[in-house]
Biotite code that builds the C-alpha atoms (Angstrom):
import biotite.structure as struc

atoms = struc.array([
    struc.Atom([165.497, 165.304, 313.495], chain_id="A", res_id=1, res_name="UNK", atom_name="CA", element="C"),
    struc.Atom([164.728, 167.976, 310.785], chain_id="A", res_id=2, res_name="UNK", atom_name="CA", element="C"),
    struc.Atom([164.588, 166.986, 307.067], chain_id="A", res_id=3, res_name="UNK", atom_name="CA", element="C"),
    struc.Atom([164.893, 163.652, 307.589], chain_id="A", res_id=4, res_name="UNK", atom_name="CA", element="C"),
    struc.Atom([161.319, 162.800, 305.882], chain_id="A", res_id=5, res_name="UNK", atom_name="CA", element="C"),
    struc.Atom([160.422, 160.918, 309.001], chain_id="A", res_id=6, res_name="UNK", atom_name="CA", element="C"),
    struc.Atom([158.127, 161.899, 311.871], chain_id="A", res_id=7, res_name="UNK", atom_name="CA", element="C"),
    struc.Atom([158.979, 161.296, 315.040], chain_id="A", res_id=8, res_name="UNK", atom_name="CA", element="C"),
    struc.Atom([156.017, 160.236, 317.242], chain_id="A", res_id=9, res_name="UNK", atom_name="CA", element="C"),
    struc.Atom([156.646, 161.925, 320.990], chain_id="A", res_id=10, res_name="UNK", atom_name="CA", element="C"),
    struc.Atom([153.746, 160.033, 322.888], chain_id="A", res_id=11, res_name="UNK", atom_name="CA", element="C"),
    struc.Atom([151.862, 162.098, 325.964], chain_id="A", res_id=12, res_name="UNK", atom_name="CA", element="C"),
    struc.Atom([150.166, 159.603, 328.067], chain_id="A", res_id=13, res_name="UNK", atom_name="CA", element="C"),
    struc.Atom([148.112, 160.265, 330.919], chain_id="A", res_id=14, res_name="UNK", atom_name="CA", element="C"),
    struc.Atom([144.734, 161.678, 332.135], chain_id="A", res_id=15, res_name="UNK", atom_name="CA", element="C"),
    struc.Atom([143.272, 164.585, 330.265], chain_id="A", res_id=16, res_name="UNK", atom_name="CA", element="C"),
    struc.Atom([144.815, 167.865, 332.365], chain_id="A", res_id=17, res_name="UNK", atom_name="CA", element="C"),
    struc.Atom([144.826, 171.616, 331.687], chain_id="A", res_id=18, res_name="UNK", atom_name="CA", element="C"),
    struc.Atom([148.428, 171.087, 332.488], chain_id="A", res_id=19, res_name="UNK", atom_name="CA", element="C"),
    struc.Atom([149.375, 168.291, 329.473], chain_id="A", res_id=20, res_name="UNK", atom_name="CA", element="C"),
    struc.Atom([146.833, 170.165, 326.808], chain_id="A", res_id=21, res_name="UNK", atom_name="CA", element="C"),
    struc.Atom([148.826, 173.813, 327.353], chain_id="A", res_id=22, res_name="UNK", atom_name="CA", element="C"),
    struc.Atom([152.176, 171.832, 327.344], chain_id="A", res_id=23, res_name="UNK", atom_name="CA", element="C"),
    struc.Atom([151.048, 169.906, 324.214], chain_id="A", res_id=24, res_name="UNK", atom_name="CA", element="C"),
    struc.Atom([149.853, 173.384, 322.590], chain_id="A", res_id=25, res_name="UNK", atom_name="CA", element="C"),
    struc.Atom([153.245, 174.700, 323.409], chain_id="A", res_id=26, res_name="UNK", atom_name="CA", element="C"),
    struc.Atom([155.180, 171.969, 322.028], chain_id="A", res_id=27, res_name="UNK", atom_name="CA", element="C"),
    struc.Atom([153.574, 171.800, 318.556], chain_id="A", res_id=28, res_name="UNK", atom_name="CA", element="C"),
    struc.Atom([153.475, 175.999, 318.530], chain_id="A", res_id=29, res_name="UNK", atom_name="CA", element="C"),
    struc.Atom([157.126, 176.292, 316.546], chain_id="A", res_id=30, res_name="UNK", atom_name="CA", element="C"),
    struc.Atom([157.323, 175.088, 313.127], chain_id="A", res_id=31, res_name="UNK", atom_name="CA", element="C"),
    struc.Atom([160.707, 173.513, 313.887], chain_id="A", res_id=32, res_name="UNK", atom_name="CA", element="C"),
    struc.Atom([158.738, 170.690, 315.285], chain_id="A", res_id=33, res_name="UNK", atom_name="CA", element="C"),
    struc.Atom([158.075, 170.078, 311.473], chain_id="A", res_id=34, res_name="UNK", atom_name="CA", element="C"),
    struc.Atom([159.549, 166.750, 312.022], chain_id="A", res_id=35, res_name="UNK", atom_name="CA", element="C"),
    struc.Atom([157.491, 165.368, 314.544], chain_id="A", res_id=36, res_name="UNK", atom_name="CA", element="C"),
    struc.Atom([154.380, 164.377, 316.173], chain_id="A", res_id=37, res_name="UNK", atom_name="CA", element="C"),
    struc.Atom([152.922, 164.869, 319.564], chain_id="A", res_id=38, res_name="UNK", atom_name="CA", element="C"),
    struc.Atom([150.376, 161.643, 320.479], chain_id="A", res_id=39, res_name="UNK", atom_name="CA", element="C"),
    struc.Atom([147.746, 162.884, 322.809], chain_id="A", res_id=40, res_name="UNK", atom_name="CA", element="C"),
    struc.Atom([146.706, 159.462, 325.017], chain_id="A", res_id=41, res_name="UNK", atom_name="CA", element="C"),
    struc.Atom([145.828, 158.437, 327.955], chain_id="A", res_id=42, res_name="UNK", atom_name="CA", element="C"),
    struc.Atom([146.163, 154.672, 328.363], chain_id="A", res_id=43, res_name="UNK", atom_name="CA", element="C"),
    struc.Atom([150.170, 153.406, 327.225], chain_id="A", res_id=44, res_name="UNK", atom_name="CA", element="C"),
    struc.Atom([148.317, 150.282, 325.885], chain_id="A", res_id=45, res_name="UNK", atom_name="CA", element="C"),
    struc.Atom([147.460, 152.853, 323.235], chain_id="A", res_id=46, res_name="UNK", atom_name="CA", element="C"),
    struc.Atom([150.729, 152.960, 321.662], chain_id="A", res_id=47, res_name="UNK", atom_name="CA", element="C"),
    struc.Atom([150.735, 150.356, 318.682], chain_id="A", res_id=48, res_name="UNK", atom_name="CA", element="C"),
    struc.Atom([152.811, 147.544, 319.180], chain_id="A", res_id=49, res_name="UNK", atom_name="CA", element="C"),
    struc.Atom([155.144, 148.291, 316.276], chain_id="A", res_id=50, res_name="UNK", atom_name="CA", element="C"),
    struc.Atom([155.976, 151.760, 317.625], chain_id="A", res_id=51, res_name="UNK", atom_name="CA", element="C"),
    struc.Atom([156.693, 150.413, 321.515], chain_id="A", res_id=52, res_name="UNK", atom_name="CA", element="C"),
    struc.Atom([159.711, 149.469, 320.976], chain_id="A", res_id=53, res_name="UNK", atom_name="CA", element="C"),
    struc.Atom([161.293, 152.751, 320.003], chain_id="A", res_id=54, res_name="UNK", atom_name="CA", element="C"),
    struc.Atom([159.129, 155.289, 321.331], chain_id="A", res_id=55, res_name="UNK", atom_name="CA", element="C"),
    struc.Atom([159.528, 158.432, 323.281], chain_id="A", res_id=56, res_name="UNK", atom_name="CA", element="C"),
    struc.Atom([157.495, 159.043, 325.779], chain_id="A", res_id=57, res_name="UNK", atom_name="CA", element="C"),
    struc.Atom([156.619, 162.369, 327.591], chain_id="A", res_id=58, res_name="UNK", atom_name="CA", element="C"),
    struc.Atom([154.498, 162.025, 331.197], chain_id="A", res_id=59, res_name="UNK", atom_name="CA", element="C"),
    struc.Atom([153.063, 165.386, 332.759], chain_id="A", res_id=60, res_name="UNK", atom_name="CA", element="C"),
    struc.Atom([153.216, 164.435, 336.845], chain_id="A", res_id=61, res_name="UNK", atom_name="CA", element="C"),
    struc.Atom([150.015, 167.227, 337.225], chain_id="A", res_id=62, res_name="UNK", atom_name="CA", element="C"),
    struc.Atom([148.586, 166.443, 340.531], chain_id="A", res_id=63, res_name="UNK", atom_name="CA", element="C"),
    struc.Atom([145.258, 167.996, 341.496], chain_id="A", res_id=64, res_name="UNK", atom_name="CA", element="C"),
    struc.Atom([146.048, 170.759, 344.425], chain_id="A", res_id=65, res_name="UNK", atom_name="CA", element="C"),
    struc.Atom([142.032, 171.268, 345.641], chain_id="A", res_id=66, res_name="UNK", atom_name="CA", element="C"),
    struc.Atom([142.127, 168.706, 348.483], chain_id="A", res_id=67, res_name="UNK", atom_name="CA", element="C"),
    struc.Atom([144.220, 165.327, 350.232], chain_id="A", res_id=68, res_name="UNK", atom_name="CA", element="C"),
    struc.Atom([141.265, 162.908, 348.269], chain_id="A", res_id=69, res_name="UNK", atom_name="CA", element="C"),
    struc.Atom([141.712, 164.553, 344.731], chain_id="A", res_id=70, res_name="UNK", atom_name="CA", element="C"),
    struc.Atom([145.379, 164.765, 345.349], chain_id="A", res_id=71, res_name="UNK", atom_name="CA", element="C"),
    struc.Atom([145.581, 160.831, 345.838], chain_id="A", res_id=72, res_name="UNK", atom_name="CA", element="C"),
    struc.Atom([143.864, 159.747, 342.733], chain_id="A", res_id=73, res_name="UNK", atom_name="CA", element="C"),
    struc.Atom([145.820, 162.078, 340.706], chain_id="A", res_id=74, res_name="UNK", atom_name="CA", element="C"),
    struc.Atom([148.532, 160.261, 341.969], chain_id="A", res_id=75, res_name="UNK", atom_name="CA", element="C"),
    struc.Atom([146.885, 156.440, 341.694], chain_id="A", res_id=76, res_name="UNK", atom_name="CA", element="C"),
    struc.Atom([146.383, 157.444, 338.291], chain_id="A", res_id=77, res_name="UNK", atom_name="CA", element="C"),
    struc.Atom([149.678, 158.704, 337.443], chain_id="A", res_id=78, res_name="UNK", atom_name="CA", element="C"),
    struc.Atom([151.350, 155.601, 338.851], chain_id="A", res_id=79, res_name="UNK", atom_name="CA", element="C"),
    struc.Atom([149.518, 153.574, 336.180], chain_id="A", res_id=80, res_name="UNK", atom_name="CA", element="C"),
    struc.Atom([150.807, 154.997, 333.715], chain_id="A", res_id=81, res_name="UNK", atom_name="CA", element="C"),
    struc.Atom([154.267, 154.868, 335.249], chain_id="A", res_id=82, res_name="UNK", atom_name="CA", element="C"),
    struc.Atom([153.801, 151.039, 335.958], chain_id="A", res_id=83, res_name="UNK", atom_name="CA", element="C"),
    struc.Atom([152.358, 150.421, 332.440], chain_id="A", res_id=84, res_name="UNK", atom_name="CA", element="C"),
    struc.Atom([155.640, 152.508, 330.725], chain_id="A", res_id=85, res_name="UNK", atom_name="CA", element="C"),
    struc.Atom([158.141, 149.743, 332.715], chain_id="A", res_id=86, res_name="UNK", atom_name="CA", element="C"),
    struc.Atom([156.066, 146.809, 330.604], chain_id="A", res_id=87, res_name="UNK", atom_name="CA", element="C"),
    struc.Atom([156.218, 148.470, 327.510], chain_id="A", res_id=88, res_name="UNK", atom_name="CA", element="C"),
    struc.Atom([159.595, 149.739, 328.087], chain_id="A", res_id=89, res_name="UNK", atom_name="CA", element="C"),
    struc.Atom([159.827, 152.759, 325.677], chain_id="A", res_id=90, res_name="UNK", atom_name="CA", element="C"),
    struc.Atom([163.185, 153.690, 324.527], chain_id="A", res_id=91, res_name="UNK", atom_name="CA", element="C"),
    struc.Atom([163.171, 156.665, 326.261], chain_id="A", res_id=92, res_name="UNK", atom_name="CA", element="C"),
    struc.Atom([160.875, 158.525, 328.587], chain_id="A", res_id=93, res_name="UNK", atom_name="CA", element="C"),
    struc.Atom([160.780, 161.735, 330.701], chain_id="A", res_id=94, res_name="UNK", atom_name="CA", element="C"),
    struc.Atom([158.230, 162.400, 333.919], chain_id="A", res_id=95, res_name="UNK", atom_name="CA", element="C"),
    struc.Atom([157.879, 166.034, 333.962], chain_id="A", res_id=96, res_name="UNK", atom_name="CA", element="C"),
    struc.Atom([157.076, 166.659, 337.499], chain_id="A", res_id=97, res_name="UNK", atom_name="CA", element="C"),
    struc.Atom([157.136, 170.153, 339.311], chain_id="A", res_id=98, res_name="UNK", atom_name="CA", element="C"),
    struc.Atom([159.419, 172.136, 341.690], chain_id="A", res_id=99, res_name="UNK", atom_name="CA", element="C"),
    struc.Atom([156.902, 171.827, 344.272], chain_id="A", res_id=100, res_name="UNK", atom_name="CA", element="C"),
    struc.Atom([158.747, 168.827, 345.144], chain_id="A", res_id=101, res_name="UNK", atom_name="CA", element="C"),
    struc.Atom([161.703, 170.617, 346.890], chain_id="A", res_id=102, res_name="UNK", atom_name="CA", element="C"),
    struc.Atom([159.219, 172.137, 349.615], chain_id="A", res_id=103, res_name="UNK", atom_name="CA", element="C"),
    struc.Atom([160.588, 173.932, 352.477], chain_id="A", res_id=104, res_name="UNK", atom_name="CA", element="C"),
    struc.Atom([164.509, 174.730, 352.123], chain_id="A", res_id=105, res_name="UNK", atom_name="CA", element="C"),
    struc.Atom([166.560, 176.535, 354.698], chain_id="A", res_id=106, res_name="UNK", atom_name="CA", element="C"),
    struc.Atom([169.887, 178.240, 355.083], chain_id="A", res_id=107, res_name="UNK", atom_name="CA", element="C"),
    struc.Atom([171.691, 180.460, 352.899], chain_id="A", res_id=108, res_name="UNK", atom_name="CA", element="C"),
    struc.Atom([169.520, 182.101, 349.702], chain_id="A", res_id=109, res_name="UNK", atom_name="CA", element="C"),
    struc.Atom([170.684, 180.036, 347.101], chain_id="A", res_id=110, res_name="UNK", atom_name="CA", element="C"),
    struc.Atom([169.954, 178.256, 343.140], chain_id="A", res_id=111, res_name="UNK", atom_name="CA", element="C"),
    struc.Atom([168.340, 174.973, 344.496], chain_id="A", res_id=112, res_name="UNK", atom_name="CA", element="C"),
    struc.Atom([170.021, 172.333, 342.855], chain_id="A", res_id=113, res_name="UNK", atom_name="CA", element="C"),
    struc.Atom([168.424, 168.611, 341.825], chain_id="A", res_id=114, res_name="UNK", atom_name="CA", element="C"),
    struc.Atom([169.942, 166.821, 344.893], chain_id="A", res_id=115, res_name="UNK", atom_name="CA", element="C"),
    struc.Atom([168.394, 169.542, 347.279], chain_id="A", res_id=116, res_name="UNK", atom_name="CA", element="C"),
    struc.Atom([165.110, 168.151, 348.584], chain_id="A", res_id=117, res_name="UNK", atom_name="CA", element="C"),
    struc.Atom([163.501, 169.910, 351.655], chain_id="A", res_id=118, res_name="UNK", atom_name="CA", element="C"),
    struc.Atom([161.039, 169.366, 354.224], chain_id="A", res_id=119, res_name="UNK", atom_name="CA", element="C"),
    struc.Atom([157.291, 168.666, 353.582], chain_id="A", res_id=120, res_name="UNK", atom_name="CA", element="C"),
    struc.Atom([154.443, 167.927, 355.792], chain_id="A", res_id=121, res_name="UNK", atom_name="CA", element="C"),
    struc.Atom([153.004, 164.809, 355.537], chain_id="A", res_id=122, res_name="UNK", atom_name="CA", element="C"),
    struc.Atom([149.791, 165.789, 357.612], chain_id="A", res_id=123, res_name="UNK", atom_name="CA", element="C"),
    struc.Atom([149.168, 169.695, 356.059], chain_id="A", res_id=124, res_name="UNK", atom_name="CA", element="C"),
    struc.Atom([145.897, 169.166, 353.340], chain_id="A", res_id=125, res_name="UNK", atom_name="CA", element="C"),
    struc.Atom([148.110, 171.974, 351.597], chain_id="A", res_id=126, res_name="UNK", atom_name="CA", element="C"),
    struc.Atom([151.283, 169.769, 351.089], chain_id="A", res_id=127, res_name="UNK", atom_name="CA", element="C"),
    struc.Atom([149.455, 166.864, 349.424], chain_id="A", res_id=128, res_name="UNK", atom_name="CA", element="C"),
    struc.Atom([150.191, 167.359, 346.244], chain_id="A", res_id=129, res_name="UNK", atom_name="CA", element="C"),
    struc.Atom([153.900, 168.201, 346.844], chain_id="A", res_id=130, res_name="UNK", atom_name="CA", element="C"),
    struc.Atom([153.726, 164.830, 348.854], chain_id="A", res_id=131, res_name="UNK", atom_name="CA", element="C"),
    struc.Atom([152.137, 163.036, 346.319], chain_id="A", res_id=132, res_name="UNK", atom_name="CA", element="C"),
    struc.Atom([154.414, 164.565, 343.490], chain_id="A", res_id=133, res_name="UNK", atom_name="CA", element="C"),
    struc.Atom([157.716, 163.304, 345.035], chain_id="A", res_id=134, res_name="UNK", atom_name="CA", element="C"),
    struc.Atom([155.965, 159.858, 345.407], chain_id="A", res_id=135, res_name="UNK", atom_name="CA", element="C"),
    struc.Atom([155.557, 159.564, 342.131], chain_id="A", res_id=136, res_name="UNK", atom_name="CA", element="C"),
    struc.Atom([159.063, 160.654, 341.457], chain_id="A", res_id=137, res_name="UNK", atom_name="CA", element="C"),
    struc.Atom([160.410, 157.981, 343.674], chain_id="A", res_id=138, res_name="UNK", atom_name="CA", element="C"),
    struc.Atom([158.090, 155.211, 341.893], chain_id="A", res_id=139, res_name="UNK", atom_name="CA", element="C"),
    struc.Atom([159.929, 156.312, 338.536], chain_id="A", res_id=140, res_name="UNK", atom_name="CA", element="C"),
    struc.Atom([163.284, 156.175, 340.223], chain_id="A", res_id=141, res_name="UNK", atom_name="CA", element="C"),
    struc.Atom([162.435, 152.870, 341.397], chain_id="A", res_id=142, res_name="UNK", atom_name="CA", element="C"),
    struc.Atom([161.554, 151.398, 338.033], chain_id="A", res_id=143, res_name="UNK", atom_name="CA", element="C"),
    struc.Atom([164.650, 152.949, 336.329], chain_id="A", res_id=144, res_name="UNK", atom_name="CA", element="C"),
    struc.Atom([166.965, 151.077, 339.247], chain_id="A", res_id=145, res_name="UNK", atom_name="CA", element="C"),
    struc.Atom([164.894, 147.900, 339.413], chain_id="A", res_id=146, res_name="UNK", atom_name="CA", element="C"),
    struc.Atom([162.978, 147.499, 335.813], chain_id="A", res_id=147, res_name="UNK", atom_name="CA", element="C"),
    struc.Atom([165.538, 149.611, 333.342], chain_id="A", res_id=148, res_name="UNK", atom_name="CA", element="C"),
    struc.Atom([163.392, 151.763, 332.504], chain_id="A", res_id=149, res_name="UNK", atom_name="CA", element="C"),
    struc.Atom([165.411, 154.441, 330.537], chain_id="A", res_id=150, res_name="UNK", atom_name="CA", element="C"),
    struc.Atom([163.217, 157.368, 332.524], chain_id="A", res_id=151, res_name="UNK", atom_name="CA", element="C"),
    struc.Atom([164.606, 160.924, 333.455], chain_id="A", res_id=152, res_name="UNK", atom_name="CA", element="C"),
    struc.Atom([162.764, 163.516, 335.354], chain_id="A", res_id=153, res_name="UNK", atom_name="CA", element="C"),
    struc.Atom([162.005, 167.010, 334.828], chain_id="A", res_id=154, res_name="UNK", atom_name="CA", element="C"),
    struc.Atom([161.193, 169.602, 337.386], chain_id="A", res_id=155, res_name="UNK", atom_name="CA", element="C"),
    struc.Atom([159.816, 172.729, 335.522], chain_id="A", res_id=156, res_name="UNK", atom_name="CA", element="C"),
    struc.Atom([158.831, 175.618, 337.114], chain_id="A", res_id=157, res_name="UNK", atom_name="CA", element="C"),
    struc.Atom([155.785, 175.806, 335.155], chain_id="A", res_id=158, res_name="UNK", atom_name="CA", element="C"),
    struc.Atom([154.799, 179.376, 336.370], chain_id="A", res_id=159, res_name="UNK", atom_name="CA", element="C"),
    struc.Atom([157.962, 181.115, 334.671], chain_id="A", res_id=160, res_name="UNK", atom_name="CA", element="C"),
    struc.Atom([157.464, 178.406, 331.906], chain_id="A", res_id=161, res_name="UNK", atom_name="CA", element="C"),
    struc.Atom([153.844, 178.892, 331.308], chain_id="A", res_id=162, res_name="UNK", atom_name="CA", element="C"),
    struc.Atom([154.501, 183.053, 331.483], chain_id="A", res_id=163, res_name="UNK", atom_name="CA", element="C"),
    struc.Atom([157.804, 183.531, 329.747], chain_id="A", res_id=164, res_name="UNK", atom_name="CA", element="C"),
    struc.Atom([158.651, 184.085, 325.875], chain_id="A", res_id=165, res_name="UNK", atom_name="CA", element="C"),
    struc.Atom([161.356, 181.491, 325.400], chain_id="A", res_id=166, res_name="UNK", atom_name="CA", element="C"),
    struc.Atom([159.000, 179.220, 324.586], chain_id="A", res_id=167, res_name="UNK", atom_name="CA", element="C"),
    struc.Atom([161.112, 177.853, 321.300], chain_id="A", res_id=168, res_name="UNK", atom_name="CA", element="C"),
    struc.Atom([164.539, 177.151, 323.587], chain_id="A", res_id=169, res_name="UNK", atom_name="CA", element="C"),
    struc.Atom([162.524, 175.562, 326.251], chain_id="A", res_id=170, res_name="UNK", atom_name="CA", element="C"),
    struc.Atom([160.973, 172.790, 324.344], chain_id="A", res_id=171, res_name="UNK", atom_name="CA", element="C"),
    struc.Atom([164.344, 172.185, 322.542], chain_id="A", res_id=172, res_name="UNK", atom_name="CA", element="C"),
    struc.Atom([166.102, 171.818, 325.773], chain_id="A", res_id=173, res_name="UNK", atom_name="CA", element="C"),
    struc.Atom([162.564, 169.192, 326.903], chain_id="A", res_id=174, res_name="UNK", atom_name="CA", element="C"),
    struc.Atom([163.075, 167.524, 323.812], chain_id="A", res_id=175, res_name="UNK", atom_name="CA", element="C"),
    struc.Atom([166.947, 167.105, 323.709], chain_id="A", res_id=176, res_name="UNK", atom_name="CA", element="C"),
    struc.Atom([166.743, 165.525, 327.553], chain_id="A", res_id=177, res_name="UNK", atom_name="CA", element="C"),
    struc.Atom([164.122, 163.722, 326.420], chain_id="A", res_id=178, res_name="UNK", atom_name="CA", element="C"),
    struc.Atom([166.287, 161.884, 323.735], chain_id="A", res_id=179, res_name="UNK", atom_name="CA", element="C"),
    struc.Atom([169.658, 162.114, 325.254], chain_id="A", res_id=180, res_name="UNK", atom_name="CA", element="C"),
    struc.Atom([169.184, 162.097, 328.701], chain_id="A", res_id=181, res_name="UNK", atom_name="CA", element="C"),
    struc.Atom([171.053, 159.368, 331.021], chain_id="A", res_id=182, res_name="UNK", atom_name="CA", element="C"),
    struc.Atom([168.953, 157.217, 333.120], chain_id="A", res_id=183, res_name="UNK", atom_name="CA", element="C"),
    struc.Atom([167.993, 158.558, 336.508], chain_id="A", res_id=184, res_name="UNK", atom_name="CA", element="C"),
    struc.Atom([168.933, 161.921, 335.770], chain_id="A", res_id=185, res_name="UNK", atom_name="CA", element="C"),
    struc.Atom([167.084, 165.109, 337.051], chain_id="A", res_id=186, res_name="UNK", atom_name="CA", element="C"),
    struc.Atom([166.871, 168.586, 336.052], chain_id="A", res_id=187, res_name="UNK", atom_name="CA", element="C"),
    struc.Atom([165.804, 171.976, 336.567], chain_id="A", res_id=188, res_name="UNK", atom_name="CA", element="C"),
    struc.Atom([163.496, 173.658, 333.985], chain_id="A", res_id=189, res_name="UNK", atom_name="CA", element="C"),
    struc.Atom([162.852, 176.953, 333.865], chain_id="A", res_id=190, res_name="UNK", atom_name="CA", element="C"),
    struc.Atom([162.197, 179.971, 331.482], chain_id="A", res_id=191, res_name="UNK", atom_name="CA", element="C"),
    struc.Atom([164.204, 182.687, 333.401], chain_id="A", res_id=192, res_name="UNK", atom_name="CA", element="C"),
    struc.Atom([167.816, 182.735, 332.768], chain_id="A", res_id=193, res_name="UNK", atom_name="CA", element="C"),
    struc.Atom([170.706, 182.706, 334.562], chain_id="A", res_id=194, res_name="UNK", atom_name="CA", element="C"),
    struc.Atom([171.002, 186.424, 335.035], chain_id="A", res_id=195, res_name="UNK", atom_name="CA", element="C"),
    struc.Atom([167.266, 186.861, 335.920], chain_id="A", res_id=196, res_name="UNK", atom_name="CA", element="C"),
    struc.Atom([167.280, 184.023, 338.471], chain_id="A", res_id=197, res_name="UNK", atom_name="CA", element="C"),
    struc.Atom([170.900, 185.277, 339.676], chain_id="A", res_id=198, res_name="UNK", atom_name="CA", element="C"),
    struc.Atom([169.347, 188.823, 340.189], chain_id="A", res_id=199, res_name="UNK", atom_name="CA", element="C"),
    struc.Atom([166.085, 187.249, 341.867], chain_id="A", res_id=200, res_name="UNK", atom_name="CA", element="C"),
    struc.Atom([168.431, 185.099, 344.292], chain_id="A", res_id=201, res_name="UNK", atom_name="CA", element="C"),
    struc.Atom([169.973, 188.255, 345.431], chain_id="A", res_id=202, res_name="UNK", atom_name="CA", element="C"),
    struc.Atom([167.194, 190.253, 345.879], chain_id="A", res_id=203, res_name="UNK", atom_name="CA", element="C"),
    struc.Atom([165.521, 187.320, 347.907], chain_id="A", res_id=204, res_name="UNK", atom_name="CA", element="C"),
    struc.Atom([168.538, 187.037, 349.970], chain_id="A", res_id=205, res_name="UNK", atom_name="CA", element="C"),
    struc.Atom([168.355, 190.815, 351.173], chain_id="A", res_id=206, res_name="UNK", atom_name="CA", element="C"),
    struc.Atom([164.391, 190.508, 352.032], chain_id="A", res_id=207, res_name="UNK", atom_name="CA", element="C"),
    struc.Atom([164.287, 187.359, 354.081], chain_id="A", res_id=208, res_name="UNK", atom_name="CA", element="C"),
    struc.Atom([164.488, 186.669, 357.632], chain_id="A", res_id=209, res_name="UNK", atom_name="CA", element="C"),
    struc.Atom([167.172, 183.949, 358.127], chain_id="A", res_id=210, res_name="UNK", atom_name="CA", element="C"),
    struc.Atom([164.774, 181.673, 360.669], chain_id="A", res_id=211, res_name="UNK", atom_name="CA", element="C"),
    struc.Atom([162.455, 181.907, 356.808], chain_id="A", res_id=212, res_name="UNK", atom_name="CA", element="C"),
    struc.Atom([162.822, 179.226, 354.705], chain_id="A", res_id=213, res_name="UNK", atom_name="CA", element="C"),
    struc.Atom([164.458, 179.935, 351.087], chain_id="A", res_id=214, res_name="UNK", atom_name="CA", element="C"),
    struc.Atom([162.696, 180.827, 347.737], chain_id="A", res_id=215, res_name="UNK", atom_name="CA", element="C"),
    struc.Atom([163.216, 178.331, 346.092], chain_id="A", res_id=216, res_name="UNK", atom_name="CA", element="C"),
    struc.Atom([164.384, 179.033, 342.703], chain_id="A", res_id=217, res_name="UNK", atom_name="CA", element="C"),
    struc.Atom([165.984, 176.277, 340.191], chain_id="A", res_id=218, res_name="UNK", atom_name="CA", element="C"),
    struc.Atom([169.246, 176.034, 339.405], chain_id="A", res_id=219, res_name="UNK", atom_name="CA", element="C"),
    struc.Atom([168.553, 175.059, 335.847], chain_id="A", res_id=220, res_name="UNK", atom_name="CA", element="C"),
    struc.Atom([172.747, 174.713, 334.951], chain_id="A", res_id=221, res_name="UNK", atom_name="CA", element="C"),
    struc.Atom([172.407, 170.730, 333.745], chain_id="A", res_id=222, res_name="UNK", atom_name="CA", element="C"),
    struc.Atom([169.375, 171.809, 331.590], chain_id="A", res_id=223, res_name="UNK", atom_name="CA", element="C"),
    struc.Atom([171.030, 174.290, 330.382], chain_id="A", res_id=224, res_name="UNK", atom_name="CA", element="C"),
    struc.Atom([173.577, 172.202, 328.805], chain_id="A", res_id=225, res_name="UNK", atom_name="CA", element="C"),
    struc.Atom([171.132, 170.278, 326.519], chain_id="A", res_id=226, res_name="UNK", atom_name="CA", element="C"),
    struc.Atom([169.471, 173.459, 325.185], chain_id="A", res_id=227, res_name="UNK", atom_name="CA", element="C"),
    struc.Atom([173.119, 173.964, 323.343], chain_id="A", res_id=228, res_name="UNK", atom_name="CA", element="C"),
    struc.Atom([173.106, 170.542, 322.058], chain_id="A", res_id=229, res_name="UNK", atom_name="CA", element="C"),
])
C-alpha cells in the first residue's frame, strides 16, 4: 500500500471512546502509514456512497465496565453499528473486541487459543461487560454466516498492547488481518511475544492452585502469521 500515490481510507465507526481515540493515535503514530487515512466517525451512514463499496472498516467493541445499565447501551450502541456495516456491506471489516471474552478457563496453564471460550456469569454486575462483549461478537458472527458480511474479529489484549513498544508490528499485523483476513476468522492480539508469554505461562503454572481458574494469556500464533506478510 506504500508509494502507490493513493490513500487508503481505513474508516473507525462508532461512539466516541478513550479506547478508539488511543487506538486511532496509535495507528497514525508511524510514518509508514504514509499511505493511508484513518476516518474518525461515528454513524456508517457517514461513509460517502462512492467509497462504500470498497471500504475497510475498523470497529473498537469498547464496552463501558462501571455498571450492568452502562454496560448495555454500550452494547445497543455497538450493535448499530454492526447492523448498519451488513447494509453497507464494506469490503472488508474487523470488530476488535477484547480478551475479556474468554472469562473463566480451567485445567492445565496454557496459551488460550481462539476456540477456547470459558465460563461467565450472567448474573455478576462485574461480568457485564465480558457478557455483553461476546454478544456482540456473536451478532458479527451471525451477520458474516447469514448477511456475508466479510467481518473478522480481533481479541487484543489491550493492556500489553496499550503498554508495550511494538507498537509499529502490531498495527501492521491489525492492518494486514484487516485486509486479508478470511471471513469468520478470530485472532489473538497481543504485544508480548512468544517467549515472554511462554515464560509468563510457566511461571503462572507453578503459582496457581489447580481448583484456580487459568490466566488467561493469548495464544497470538494465527496473528502472528499476518505480521510476516
Amino acid at each position: 500500500m506504500q508509494g502507490t500515490g493513493h490513500t487508503e481510507k481505513i474508516w473507525l465507526p462508532g461512539p466516541k471512546s478513550q479506547g478508539k481515540q488511543k487506538f486511532a493515535e496509535w495507528l497514525c503514530r508511524s510514518g509508514v502509514q504514509a499511505d493511508r487515512e484513518f476516518m474518525n466517525i461515528i454513524h456508517m451512514e457517514e461513509i460517502p456512497l462512492e467509497d462504500r463499496k470498497d471500504c475497510l472498516v475498523l470497529v473498537f467493541a469498547e464496552i463501558a465496565s462501571d455498571s450492568a445499565p452502562a454496560a448495555w447501551q454500550s452494547l445497543e450502541e455497538l450493535s448499530e453499528v454492526l447492523l448498519r456495516a451488513a447494509d453497507i456491506r464494506p469490503r472488508r471489516m474487523v470488530l476488535v473486541s477484547d480478551t475479556m471474552v474468554y472469562g473463566k478457563l480451567f485445567g492445565e496453564q496454557r496459551l488460550v487459543k481462539e476456540d477456547e471460550i470459558g465460563y461467565l456469569s450472567h448474573t455478576a454486575d462485574g461480568e457485564t461487560a465480558a457478557q455483553c462483549m461476546r454478544t456482540a461478537e456473536n451478532l458479527c458472527f451471525r451477520l458474516t454466516r447469514e448477511k456475508g458480511l466479510n467481518a473478522g474479529i480481533v481479541r487484543a489484549d489491550w493492556q500489553a498492547v496499550f503498554a508495550g513498544t511494538k507498537q509499529c508490528r502490531l498495527q501492521e499485523t491489525l492492518l494486514n488481518i484487516l485486509k486479508n483476513g478470511a471471513p469468520g476468522e478470530v485472532f489473538n492480539l497481543s504485544e508480548k511475544s512468544s517467549k515472554e508469554r511462554l515464560l509468563q505461562e510457566e511461571q503462572c503454572a507453578q503459582a496457581r492452585s489447580p481448583l484456580s481458574p487459568i490466566t488467561v494469556i493469548p495464544d497470538t500464533g494465527k496473528a502472528e502469521k499476518y505480521a510476516a506478510s
